[in-house]
Backbone as CSV, one residue per row, in Angstrom:
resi,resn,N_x,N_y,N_z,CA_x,CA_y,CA_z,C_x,C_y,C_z
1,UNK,113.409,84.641,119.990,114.453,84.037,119.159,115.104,85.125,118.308
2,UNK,116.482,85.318,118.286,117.145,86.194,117.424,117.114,85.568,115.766
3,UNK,117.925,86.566,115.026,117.539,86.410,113.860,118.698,85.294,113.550
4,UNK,119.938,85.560,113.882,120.819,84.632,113.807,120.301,83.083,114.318
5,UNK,119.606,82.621,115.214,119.040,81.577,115.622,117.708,80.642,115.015
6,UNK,117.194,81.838,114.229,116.121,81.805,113.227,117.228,81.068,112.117
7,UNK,118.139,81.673,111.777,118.951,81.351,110.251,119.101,80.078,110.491
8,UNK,119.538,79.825,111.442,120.523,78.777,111.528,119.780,77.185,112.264
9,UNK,118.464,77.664,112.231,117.894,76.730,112.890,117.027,76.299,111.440
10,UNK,117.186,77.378,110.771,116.705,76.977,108.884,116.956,76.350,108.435
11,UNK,119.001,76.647,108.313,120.164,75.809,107.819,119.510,74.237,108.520
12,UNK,119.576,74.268,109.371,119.653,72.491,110.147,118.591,71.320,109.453
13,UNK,117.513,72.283,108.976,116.613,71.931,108.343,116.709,71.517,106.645
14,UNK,117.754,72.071,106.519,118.074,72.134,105.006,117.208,73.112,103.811
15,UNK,116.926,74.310,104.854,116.589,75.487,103.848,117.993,76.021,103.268
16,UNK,117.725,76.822,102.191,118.993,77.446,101.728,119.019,79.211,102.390
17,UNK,119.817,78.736,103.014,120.485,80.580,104.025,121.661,80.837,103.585
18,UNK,121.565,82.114,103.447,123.028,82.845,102.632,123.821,82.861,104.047
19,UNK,125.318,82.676,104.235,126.281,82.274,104.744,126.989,84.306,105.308
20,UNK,125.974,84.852,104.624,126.519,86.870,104.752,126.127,86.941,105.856
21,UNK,125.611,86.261,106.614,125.301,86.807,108.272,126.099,86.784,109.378
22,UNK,127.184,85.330,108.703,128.297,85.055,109.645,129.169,86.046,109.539
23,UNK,129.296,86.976,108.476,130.437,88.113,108.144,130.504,89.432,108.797
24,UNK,128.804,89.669,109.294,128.772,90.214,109.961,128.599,90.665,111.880
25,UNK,129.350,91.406,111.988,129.488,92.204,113.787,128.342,92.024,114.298
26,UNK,128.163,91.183,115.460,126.954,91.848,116.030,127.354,92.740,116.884
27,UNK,125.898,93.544,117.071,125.883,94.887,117.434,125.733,95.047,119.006
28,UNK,126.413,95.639,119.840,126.351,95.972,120.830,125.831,95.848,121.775
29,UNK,125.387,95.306,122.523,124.074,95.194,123.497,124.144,96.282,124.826
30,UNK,123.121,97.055,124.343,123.216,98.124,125.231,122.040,98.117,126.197
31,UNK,121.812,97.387,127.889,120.706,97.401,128.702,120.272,99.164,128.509
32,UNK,119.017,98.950,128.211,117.859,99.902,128.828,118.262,100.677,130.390
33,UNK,118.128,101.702,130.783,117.991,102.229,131.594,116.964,102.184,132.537
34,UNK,116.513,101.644,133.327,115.064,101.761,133.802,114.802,102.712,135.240
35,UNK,114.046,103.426,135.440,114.291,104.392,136.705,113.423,103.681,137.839
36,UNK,113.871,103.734,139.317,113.138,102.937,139.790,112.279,104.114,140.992
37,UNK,111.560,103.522,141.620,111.163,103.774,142.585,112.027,103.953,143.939
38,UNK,111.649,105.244,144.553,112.262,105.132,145.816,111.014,104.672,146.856
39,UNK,111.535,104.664,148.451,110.698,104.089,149.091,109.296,104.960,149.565
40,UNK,109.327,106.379,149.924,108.736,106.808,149.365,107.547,107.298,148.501
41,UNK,107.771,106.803,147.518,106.913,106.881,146.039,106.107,105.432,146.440
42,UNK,106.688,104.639,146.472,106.621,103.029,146.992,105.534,103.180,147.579
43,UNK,105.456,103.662,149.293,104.506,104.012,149.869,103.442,104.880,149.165
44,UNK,103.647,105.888,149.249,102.699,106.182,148.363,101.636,106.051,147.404
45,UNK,102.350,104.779,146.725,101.181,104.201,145.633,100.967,103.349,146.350
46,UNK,100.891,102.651,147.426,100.411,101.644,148.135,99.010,102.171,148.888
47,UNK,99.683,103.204,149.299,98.538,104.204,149.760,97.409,104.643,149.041
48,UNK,97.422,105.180,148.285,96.944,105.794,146.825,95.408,104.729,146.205
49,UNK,96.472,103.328,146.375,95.885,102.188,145.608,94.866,101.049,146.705
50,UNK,94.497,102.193,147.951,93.737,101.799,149.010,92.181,101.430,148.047
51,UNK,91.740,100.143,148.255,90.291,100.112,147.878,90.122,99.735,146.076
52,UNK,91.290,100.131,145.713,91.091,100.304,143.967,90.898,99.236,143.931
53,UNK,90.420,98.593,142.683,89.790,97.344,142.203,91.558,96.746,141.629
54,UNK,92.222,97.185,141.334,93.653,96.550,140.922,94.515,97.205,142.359
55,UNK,93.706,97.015,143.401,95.146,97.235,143.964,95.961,96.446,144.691
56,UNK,95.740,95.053,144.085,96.598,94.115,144.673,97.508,93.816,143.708
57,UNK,97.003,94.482,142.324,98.115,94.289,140.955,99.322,95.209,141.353
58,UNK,99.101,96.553,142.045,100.501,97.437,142.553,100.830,96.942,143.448
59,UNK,100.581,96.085,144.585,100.993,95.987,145.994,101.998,94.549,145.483
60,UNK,101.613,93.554,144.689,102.257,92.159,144.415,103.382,92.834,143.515
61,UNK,102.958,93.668,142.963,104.630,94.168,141.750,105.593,94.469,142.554
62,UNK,105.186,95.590,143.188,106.415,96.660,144.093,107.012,95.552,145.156
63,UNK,106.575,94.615,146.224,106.578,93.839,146.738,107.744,92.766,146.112
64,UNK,107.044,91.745,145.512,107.327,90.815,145.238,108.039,90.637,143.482
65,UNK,107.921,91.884,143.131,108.474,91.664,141.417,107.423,91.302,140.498
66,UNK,106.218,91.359,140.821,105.851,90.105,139.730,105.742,90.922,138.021
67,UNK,105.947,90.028,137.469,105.644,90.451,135.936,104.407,91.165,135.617
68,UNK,104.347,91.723,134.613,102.616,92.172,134.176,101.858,91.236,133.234
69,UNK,102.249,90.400,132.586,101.872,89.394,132.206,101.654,88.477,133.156
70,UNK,102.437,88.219,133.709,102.461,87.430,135.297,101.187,87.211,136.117
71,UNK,100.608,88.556,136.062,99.868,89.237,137.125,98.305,89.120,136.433
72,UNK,98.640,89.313,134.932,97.058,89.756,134.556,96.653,88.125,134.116
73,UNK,97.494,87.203,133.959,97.106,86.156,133.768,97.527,85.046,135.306
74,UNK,97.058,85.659,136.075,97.209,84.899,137.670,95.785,84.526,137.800
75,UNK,95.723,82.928,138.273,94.340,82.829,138.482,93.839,82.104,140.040
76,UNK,92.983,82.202,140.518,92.359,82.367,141.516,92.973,81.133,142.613
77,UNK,92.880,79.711,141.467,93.399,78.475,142.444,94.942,78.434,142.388
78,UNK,95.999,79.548,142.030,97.017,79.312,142.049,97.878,80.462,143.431
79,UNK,96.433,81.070,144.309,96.159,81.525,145.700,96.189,81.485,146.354
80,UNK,96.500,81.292,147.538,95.938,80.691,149.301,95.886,81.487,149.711
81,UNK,95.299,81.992,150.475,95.478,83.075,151.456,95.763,82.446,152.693
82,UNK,94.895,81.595,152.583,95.138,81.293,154.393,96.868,80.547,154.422
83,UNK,97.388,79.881,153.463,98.770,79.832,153.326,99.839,81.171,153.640
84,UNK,98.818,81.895,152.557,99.948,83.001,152.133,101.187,82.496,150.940
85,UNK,100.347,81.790,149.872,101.177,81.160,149.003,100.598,82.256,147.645
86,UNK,101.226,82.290,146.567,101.096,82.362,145.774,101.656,81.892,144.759
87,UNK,101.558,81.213,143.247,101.997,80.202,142.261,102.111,80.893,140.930
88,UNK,102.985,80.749,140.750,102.986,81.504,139.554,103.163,80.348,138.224
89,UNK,102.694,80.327,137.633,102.256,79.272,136.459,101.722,79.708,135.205
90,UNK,101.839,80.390,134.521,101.215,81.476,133.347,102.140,82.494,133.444
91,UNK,101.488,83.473,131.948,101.819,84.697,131.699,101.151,85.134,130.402
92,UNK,99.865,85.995,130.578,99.157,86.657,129.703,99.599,87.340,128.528
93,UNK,99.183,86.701,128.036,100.099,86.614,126.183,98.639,87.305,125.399
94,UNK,99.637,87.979,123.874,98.560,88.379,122.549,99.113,87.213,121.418
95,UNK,98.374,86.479,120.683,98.618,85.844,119.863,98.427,86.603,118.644
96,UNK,99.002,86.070,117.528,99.225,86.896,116.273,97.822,86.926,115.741
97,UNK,96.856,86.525,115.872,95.264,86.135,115.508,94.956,87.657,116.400
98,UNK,95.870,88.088,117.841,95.122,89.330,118.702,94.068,88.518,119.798
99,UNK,94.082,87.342,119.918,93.499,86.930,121.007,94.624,86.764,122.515
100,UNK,93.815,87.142,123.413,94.588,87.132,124.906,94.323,85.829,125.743
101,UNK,95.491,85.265,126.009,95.211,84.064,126.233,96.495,83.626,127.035
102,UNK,96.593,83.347,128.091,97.505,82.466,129.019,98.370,81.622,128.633
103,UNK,99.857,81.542,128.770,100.475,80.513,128.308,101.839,80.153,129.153
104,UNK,102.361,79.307,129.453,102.966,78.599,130.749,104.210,79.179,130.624
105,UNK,105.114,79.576,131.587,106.689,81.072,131.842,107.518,79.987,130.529
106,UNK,108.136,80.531,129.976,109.564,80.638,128.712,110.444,80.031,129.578
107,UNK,110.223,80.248,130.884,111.527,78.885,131.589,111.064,78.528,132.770
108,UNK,111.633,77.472,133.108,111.598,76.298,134.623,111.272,77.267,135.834
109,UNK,112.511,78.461,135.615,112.562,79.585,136.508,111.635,80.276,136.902
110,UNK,110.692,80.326,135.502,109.569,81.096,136.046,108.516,80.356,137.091
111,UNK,108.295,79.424,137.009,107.252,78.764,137.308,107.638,78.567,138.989
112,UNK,107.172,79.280,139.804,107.411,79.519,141.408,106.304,79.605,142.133
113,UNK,106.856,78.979,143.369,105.763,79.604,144.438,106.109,80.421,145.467
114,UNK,105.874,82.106,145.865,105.766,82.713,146.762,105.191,82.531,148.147
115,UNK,105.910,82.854,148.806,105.440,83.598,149.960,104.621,85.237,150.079
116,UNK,103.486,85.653,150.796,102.706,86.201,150.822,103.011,87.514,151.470
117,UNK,103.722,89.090,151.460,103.288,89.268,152.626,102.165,89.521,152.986
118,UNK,102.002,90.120,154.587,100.606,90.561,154.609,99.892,91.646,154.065
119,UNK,100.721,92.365,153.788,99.975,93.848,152.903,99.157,93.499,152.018
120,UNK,100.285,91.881,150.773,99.811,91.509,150.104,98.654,90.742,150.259
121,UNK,98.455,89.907,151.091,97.165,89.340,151.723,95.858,89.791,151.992
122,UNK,96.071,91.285,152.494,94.936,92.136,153.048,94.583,92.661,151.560
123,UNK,95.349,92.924,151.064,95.355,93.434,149.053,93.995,92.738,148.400
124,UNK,95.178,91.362,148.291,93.686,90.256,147.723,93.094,89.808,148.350
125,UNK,92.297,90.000,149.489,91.361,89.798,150.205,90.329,90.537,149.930
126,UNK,90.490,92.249,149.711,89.325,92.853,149.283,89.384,92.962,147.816
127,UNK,89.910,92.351,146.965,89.941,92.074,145.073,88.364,91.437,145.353
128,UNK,87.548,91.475,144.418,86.448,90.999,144.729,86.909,89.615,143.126
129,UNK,86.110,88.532,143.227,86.054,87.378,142.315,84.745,87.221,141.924
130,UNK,85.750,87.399,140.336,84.382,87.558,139.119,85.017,86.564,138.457
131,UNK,85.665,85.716,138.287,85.853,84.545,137.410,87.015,83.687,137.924
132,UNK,87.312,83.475,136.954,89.080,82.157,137.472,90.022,83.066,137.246
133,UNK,90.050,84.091,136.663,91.255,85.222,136.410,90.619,86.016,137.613
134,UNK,92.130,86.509,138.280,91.754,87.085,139.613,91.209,88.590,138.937
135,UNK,91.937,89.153,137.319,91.812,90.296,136.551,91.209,90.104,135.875
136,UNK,89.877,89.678,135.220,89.876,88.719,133.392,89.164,90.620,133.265
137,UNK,89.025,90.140,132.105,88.362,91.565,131.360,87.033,91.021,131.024
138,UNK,86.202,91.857,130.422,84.754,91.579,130.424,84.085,90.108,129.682
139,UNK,85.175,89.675,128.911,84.842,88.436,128.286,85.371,87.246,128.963
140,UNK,86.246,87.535,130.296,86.598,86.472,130.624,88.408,85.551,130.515
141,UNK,88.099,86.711,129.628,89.907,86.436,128.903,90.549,87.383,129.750
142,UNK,92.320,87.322,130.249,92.864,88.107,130.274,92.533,89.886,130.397
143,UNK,93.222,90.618,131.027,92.876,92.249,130.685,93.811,92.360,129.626
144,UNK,93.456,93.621,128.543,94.521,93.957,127.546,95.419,94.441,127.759
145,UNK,96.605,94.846,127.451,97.726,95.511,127.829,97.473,97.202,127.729
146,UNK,96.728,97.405,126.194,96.383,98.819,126.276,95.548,99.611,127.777
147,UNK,94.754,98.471,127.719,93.678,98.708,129.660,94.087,98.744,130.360
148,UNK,95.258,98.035,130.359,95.753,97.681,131.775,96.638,98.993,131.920
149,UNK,96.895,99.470,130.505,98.252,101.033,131.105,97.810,102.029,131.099
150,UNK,96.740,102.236,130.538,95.794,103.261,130.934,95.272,103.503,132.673
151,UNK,94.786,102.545,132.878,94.779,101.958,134.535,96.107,102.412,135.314
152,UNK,97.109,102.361,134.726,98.502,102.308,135.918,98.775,103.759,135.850
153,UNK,98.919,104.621,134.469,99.181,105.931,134.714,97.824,106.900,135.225
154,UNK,96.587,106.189,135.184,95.765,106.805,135.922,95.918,106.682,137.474
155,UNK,96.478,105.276,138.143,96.970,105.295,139.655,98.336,105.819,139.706
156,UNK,99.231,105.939,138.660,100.501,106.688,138.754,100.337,107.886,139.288
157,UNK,99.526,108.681,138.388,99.071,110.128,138.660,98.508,110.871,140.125
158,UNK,97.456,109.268,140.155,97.027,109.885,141.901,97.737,109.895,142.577
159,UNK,98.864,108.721,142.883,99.998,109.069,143.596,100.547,109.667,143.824
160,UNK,101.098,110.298,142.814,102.146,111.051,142.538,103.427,110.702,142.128
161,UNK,103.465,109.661,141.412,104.392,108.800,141.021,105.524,109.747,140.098
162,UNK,106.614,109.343,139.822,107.157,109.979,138.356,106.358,109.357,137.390
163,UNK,106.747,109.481,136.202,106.218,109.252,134.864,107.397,107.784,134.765
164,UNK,106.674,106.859,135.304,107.681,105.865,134.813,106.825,104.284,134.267
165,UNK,106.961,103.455,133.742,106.081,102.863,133.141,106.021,101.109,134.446
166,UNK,105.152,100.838,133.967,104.935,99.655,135.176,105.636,98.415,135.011
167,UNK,106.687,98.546,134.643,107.974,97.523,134.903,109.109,97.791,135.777
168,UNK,108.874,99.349,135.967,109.784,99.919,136.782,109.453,99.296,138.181
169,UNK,108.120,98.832,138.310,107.836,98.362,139.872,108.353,96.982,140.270
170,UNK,108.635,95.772,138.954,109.304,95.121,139.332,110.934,95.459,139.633
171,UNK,111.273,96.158,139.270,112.939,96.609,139.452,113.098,97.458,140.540
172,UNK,112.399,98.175,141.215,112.049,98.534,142.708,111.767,97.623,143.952
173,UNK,110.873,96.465,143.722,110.976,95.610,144.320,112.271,95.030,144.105
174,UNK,112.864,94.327,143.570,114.526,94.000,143.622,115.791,94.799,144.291
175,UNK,116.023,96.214,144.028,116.296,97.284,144.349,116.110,97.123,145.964
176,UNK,114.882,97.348,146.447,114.749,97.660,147.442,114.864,97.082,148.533
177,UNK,114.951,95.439,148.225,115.145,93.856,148.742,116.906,93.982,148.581
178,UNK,117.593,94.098,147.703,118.543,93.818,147.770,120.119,95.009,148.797
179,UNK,118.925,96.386,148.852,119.549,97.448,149.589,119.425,97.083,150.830
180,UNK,118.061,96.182,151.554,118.007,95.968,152.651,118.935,94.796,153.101
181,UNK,120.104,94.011,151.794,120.729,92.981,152.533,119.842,91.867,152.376
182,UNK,119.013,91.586,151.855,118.541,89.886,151.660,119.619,89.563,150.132
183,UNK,119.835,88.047,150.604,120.485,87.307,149.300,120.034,87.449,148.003
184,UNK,121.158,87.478,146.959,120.608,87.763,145.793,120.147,86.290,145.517
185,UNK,120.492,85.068,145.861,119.892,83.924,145.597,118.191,84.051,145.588
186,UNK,117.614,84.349,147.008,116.349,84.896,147.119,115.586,85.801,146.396
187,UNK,116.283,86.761,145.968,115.583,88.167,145.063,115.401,87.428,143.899
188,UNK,116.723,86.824,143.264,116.174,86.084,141.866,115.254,85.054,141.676
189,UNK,115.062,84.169,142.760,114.067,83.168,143.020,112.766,84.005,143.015
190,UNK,112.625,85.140,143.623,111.158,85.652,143.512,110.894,86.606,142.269
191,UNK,112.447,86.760,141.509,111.786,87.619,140.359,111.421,85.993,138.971
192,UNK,112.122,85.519,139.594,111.914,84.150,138.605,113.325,83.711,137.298
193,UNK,114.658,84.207,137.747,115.539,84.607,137.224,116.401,83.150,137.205
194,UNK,116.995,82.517,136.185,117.265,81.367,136.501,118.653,81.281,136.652
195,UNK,119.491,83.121,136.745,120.828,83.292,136.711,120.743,84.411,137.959
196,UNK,121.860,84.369,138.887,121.636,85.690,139.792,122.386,86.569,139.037
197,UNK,123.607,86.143,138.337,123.912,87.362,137.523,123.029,87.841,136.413
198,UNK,121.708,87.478,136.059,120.967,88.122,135.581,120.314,89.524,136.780
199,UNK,120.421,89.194,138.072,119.590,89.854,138.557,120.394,90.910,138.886
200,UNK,121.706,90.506,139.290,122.493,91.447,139.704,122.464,92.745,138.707
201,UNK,123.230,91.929,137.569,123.421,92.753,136.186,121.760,93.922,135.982
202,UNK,120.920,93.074,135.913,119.860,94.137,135.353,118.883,94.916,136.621
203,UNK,118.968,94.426,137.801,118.261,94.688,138.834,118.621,95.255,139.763
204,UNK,120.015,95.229,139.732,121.017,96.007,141.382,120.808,97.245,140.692
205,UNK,119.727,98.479,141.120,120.087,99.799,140.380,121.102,100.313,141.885
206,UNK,121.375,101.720,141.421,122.122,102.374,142.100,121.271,103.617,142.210
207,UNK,120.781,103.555,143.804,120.014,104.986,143.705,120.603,106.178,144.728
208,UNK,120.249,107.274,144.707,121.061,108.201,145.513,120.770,107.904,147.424
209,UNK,119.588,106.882,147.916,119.679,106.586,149.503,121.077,105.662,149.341
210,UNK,120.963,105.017,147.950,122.321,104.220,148.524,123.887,104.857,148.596
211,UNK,123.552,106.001,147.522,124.566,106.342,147.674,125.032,107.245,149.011
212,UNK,124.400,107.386,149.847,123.939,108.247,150.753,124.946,107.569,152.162
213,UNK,124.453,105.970,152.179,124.568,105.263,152.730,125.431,104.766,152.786
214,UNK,126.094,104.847,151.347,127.768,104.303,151.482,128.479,105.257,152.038
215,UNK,128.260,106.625,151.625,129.244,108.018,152.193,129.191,107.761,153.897
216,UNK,127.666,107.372,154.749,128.351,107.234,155.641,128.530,106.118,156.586
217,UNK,128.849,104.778,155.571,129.651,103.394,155.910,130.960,104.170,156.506
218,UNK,131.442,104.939,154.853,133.001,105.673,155.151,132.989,106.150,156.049
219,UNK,132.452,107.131,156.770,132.440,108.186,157.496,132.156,107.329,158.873
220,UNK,131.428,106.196,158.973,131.869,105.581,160.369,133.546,104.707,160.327
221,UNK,133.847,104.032,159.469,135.067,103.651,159.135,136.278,104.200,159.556
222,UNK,136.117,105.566,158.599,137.351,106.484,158.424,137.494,107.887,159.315
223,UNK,135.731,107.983,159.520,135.647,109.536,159.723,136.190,109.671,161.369
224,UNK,135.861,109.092,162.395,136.315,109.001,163.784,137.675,109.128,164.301
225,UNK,138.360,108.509,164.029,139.968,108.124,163.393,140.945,109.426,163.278
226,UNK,140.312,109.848,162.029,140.428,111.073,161.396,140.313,112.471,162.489
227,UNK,139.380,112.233,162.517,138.971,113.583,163.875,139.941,113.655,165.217
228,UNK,140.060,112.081,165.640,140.989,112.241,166.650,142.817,112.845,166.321
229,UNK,142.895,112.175,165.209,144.501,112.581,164.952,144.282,114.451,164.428
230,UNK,143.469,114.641,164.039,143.502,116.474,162.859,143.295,116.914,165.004
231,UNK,142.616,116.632,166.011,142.623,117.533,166.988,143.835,117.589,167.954
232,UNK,144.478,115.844,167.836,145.686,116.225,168.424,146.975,116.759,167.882
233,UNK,146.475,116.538,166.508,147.575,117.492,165.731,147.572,118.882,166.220
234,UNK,146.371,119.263,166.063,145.798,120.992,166.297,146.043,121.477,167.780
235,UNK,146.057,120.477,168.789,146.805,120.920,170.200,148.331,120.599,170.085
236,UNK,149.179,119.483,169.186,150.018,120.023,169.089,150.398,121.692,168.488
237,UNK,149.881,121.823,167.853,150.711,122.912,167.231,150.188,124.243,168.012
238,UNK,149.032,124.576,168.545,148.881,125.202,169.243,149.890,125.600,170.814
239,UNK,150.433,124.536,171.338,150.876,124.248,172.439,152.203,123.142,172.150
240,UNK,153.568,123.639,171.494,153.982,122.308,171.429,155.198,121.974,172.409
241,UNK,154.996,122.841,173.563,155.795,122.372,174.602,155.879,121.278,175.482
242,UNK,153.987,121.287,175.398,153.386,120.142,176.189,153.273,118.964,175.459
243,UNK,153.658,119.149,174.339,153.670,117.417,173.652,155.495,117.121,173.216
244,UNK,156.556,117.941,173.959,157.296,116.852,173.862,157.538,115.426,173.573
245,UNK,158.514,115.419,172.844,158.810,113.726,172.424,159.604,113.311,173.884
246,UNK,159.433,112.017,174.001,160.265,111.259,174.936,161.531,110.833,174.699
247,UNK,162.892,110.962,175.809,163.890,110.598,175.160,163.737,109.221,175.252
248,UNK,164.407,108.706,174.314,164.555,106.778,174.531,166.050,106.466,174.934
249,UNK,166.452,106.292,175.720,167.564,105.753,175.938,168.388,105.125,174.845
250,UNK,169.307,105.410,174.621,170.441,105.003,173.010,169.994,105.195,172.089
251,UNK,168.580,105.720,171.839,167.857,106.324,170.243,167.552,107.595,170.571
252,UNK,168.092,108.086,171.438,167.573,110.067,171.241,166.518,110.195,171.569
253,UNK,165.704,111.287,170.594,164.586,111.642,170.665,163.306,110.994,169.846
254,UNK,162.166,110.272,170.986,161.206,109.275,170.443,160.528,109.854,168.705
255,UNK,160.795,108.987,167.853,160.267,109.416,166.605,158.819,109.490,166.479
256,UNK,158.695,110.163,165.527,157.211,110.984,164.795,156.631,109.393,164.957
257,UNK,155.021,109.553,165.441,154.163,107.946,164.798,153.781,108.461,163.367
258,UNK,153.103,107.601,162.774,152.841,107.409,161.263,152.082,108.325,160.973
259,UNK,150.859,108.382,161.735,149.796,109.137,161.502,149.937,110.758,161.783
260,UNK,150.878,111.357,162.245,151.125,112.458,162.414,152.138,113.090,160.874
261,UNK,152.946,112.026,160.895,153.297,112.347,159.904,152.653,112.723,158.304
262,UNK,151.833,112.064,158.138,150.445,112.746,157.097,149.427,113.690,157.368
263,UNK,149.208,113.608,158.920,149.060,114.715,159.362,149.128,116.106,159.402
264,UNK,150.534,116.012,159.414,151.323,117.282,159.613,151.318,117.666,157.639
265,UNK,151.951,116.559,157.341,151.522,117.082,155.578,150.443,117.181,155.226
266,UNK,149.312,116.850,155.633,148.098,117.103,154.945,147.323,118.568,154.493
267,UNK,147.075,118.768,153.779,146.618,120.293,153.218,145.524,120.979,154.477
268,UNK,144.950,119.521,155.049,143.512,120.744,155.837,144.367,120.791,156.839
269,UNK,145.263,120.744,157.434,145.666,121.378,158.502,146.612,123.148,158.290
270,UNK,146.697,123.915,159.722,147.098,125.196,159.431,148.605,124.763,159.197
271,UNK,149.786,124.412,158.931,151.487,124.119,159.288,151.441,125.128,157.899
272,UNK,152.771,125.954,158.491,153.353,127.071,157.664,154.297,126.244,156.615
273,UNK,154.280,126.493,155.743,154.759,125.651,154.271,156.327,125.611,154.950
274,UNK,157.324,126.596,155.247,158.455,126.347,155.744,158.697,125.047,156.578
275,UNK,157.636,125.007,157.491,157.818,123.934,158.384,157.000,122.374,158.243
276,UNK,156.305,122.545,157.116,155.646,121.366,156.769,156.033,119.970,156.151
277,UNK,156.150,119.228,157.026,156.733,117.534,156.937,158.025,117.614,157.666
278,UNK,158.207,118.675,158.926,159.081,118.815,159.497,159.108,118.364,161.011
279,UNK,160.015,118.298,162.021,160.153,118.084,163.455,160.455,119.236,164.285
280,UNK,159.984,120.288,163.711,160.043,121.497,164.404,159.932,121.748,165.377
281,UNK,158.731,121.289,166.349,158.566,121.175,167.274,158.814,120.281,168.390
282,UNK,159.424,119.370,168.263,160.669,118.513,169.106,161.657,119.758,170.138
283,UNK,161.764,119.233,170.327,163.119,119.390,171.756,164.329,119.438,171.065
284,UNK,165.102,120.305,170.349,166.582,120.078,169.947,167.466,119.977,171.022
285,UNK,168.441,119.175,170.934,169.597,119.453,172.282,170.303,121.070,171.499
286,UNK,170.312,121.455,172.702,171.353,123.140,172.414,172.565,122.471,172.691
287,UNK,172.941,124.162,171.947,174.700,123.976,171.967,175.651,124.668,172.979
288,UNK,176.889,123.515,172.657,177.364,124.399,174.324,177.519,126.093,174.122
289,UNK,177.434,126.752,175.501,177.712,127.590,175.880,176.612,128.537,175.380
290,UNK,175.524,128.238,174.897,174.496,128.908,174.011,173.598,129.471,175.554
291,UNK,173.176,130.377,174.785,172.224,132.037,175.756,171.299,130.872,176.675
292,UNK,170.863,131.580,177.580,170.034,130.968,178.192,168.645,131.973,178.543
């Protein structure tokens, strides 16, 4: 809850709130940067996280998005394997008392059921079960958040991960779903998003395979095209006897096509500046009585 929503939910009540809040700008909202994972790194910690006692906590993030609250408060009957379902219904909370304790997603949105893949399957299959928390910590409750990140940059490290913190793995999973072309309807349904322009907005990163990938969308598009007109330009001008224009009957001599004409102006080609955006090489009719 913001502070403005706090005030004003005071006011309704009939506390007395000073009216100086409405006077002021709010301030900017500037998203976080978050760096993601390439595919890669991806592998890698999948690899890495062979056998570990949490390594179905990296394989369900990168995968499927899931939250870290999400994850450390996931419990055993909200599982199938033999489905390949998973339920998401919680999210491992600190109460102001400092007790860890489970409490049901902040929206409708959250509350989903997955599909499994199998990586993920084979994952929690060897998790071994020590209580109703697929993670609990030694009392049974929840793992702490301090434990739990100690844990991730210790499997960060074996990997070989960057230095990036473990939210970045839900935004890699999104990222990496949405580069391959699945619907953003779908990506937000599995991050639990109850807007796709939430997902778009905070989850479409832009990484350099994609940018990679657009250069050569263009380059099948444009680049083919291109090559054919710059070589028959380049045998024209090499040879321009043999590319005569055709006469047309009552229009003279057949005009320039389009594409030659930018052609011929374009900087990467060799045309001597005198003769450039010119018909130089056409067929002039001579004049009478002229040398032969």
């Amino acid at each position: 809850m913001t502070l403005s929503a706090a005030l004003n939910d005071a006011h309704r009540r009939g506390l007395p709130v000073s009216q100086a809040l409405h006077s002021v700008s709010a301030p900017r909202r500037s998203d976080r940067q978050i760096e993601t994972l390439t595919r890669e790194e991806a592998s890698r910690l999948i690899v890495a996280a062979r056998d570990d006692p949490m390594e179905a906590v990296y394989v369900l993030a990168v995968t499927l998005g899931l939250r870290e609250g999400e994850l450390l408060g996931l419990s055993w009957r909200n599982v199938d394997l033999e489905r390949r379902t998973l339920t998401v219904t919680g999210n491992a909370t600190r109460t102001i008392a400092g007790e860890h304790v489970v409490t049901p997603p902040k929206t409708h949105a959250g509350s989903r059921t997955l599909t499994l893949p199998r990586i993920a399957v084979d994952a929690l299959s060897r998790t071994a079960r020590v209580g109703d928390l697929v993670w609990p910590n030694g009392d049974g409750r929840p793992l702490p958040a301090t434990t739990f990140t100690k844990r991730w940059n210790a499997m960060r490290t074996r990997a070989g991960v960057r230095a990036v913190n473990f939210h970045a793995l839900r935004h890699t999973a999104a990222t990496l779903l949405l580069q391959n072309r699945r619907p953003a309807q779908e990506v937000a349904y599995m991050l639990g998003h109850a807007s796709v322009s939430t997902t778009l907005r905070l989850y479409a990163h832009v990484t350099p395979a994609g940018l990679d990938a657009l250069a050569d969308a263009i380059d099948a598009q444009f680049g083919a095209p291109l090559r054919v007109v710059r070589e028959e330009t380049r045998e024209t001008l090499r040879n321009p006897k043999r590319h005569k224009r055709k006469r047309v009957p009552g229009k003279g001599i057949e005009p320039l096509r389009p594409y030659e004409h930018s052609a011929l102006n374009a900087a990467c080609l060799p045309v001597p500046p005198s003769r450039r955006g010119t018909r130089w090489y056409q067929r002039r009719p001579r004049a009478t009585g002229a040398r032969r």
